[in-house]
C-alpha positions as CSV (number, residue, x, y, z in Angstrom):
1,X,3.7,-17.7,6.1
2,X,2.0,-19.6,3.3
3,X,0.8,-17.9,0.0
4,X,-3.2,-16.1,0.5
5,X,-5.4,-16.3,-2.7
6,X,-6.2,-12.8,-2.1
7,X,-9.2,-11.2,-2.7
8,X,-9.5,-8.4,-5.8
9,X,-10.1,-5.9,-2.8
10,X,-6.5,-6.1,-1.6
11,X,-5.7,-6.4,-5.5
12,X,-7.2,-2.7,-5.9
13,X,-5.6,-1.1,-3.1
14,X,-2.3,-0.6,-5.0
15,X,-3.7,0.3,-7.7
16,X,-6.0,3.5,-5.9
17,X,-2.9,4.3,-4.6
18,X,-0.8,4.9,-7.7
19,X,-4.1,7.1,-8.4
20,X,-4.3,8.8,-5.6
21,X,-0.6,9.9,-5.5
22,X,-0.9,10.7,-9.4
23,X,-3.8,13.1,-8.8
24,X,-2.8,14.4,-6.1
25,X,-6.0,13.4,-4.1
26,X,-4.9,12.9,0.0
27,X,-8.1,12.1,0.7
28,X,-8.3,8.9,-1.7
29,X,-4.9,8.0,-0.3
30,X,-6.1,8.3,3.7
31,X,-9.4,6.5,2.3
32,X,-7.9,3.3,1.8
33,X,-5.1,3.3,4.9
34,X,-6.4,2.4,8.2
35,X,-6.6,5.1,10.9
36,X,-3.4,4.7,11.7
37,X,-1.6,3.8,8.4
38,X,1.5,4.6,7.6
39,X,4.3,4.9,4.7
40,X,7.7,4.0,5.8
41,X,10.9,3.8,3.8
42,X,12.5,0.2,4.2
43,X,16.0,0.0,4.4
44,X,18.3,3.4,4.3
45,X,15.0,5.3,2.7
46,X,14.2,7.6,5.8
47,X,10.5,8.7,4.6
48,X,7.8,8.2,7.2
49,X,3.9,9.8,6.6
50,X,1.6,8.9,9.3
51,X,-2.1,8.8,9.5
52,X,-4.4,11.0,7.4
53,X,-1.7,14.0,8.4
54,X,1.0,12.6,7.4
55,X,-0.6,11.3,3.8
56,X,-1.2,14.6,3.3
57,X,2.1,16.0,3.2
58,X,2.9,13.0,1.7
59,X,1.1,13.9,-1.8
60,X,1.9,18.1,-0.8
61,X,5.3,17.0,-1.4
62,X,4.9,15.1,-4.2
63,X,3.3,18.1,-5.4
64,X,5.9,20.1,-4.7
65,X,8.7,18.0,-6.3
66,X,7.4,16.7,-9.4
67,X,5.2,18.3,-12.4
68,X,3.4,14.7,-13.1
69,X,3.7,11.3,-11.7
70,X,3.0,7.8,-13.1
71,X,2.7,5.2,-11.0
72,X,2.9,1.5,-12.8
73,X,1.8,-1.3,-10.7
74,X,3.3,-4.7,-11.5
75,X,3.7,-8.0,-9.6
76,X,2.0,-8.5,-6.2
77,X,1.8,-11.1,-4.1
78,X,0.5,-12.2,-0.6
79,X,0.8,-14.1,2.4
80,X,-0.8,-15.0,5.7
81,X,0.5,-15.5,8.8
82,X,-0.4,-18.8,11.2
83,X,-2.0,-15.6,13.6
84,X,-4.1,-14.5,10.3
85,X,-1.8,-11.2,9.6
86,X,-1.9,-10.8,5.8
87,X,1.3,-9.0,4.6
88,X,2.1,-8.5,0.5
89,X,4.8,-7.4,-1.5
90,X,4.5,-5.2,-4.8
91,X,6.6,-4.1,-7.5
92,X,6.7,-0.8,-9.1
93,X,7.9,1.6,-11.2
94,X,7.0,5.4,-10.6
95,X,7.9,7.9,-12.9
96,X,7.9,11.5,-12.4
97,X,8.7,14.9,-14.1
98,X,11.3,16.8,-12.5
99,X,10.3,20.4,-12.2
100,X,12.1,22.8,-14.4
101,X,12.5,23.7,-17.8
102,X,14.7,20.9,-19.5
103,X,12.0,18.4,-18.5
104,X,13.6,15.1,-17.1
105,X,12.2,12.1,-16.1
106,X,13.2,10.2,-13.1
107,X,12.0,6.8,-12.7
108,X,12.1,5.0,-9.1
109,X,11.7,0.9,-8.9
110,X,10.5,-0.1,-6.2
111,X,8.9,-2.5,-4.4
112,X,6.2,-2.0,-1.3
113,X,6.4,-4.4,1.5
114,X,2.7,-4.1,2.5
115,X,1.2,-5.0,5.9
116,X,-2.9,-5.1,5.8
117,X,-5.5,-4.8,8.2
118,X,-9.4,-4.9,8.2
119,X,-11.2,-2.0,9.1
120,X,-15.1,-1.1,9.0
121,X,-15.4,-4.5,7.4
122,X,-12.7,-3.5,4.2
123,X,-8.8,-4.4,3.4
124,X,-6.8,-1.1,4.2
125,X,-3.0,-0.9,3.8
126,X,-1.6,-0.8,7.7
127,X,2.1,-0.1,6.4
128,X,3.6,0.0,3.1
129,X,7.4,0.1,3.3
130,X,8.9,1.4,0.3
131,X,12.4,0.1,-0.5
132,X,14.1,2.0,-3.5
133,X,16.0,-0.9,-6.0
134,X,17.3,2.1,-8.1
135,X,16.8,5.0,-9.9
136,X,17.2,6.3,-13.5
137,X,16.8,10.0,-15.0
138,X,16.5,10.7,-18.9
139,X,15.5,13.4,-21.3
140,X,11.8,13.2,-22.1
141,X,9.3,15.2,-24.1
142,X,5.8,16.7,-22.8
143,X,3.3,15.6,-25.4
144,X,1.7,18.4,-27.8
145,X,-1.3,18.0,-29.5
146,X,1.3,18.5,-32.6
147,X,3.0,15.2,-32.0
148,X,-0.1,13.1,-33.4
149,X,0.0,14.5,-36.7
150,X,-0.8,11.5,-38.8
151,X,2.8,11.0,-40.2
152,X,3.9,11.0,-36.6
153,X,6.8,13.1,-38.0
154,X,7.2,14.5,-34.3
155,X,8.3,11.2,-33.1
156,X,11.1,10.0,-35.7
């Protein structure tokens, strides 16, 4: 493997999909997979969302579970392969809203080993394999309109 000056294309693709999942849009998300795409967990994470389909009841879940969602993309980088294969590794850190009444947040770093492919001419994701680093749940507010009084007295 040797280190790929990638294009901004392959760049963006992490980023549409921290939007997609946070708006809950499944066809943004399948838009920039390739037919076949898939999410995998790596390691002991047992998730696995194939195709269109699968993406789907990949954001229906996060629907399900979560009131909001934040995806923060940090560091990626990438590599080719001597046979061309273009593989990538970013970092993370999601944060989302339990559901419920005390309102917690649970954050999740992560990092996504990416495989890409080419497909109608564009960079898709092929595989992103999400390994879990750890996990952390706190208290948090939902903002009010309130909280920007111009004292900021809601925040001290």
């Amino acid at each position: 493997m040797t280190a790929f000056s990638a294009p901004q294309e392959l760049h963006d693709l992490a980023f549409r999909y921290a939007l997609a999942v946070d708006t809950r849009d499944p066809a943004m998300l399948a838009s920039i997979f390739t037919r076949d795409g898939v999410v995998r967990g790596f390691g002991e994470n047992p998730i696995e969302f194939c195709g269109a389909e699968g993406l789907s009841r990949m954001v229906a879940q996060v629907d399900a579970s979560f009131d909001q969602t934040m995806h923060n993309v940090f560091n990626q980088t990438f590599e080719r392969a001597d046979d061309g294969v273009v593989t990538g590794l970013t970092t993370c850190i999601a944060s989302h809203i339990l559901k419920g009444e005390d309102c917690k947040l649970l954050d999740f770093a992560m990092r996504y080993h990416n495989r890409y492919a080419q497909e109608a001419g564009c960079w898709k994701f092929a595989e992103r394999r999400l390994e879990v680093v750890w996990v952390e749940t706190r208290p948090v507010q939902k903002f009010a309109a309130a909280m920007m009084a111009s004292d900021l007295r809601e925040f001290r």
